[in-house]
N, C-alpha and C positions, 0 to 999 in steps of 0.2 A: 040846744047848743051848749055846748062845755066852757064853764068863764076859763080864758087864760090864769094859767098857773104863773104865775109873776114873783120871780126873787127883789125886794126892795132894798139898796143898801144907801141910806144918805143918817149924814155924821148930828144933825139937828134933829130934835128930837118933836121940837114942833113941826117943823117943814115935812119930817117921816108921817106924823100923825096926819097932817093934812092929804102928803101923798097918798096913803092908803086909803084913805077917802075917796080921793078923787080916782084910784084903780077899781076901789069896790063900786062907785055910782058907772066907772064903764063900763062894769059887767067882768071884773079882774078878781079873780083870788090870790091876795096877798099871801105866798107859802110862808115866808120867811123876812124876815127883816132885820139888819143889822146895820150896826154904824160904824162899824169898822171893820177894815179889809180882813185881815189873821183871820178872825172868826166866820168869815163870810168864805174867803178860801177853803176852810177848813168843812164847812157843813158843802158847798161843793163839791171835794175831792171826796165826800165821804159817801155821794149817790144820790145826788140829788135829782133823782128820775123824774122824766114827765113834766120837766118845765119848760113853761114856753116861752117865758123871755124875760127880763131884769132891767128895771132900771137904777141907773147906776148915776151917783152921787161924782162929780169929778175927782173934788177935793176933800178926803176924808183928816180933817184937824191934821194936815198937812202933809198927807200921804197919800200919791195919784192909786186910783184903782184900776189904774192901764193890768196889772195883772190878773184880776179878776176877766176883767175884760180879754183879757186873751185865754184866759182857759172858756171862758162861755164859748167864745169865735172859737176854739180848737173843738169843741164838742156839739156845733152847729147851734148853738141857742141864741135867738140875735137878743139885743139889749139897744139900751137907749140911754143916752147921758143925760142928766141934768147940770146943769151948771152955770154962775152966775157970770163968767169970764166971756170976752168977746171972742174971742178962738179958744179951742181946745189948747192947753198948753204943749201938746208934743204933737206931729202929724202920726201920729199909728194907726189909727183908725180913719182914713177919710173916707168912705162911705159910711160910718156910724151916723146916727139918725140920734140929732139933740133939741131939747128943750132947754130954753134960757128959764130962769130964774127970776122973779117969781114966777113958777108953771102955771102957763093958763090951760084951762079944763080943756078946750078947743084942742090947743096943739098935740098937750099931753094925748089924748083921743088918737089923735091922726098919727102919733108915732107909735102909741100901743096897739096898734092893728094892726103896724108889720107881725105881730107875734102870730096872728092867725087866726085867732080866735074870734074874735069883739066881732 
């Protein structure tokens, strides 16, 4: 079986390192990871073939990633939010699929298998 190809974008650079941990013990290939959106848009729109899903940081050092998020959803890649807020801060995505904050391996698990792979 093929590990899901997984874009990571969260603005902490300890909480990323842990994330990727905990993608690589699900059986996840971390392609890419960034902490901030420009960049993360930017390797996106450039072809980012073959992914099969992202998880996404809410709040990146105070700018939402709702745009990322809507170019993945315009190119069918689903993603997963992280974040430490009790609601998503804007209703755009209500079927999105979230982890709270500190991510437990558990849940993290059960939302990264929407991608297909795990």
């Amino acid at each position: 079986m093929t590990a899901p190809r997984v874009l990571l974008v969260e603005d902490e650079s300890l909480v990323a390192l842990a994330m990727e941990d905990m993608l690589a013990d699900l059986g996840c290939e971390v392609v890419a990871s960034f902490a901030a959106l420009g960049p993360a848009l930017a390797w996106f729109a450039g072809g980012a073939s073959g992914l099969d899903g992202a998880l996404l940081d809410v709040n990146l050092g105070g700018e939402l990633v709702f745009p990322l998020a809507e170019a993945l959803e315009a190119h069918g890649v689903p993603f997963v939010f992280a974040t430490a807020y009790s609601a998503l801060p804007e209703a755009r995505f209500p079927e999105a699929l979230v982890v709270r904050k500190p991510v437990d391996p558990g849940a993290l698990g059960e939302a990264v298998s929407a991608f297909g792979r795990t």
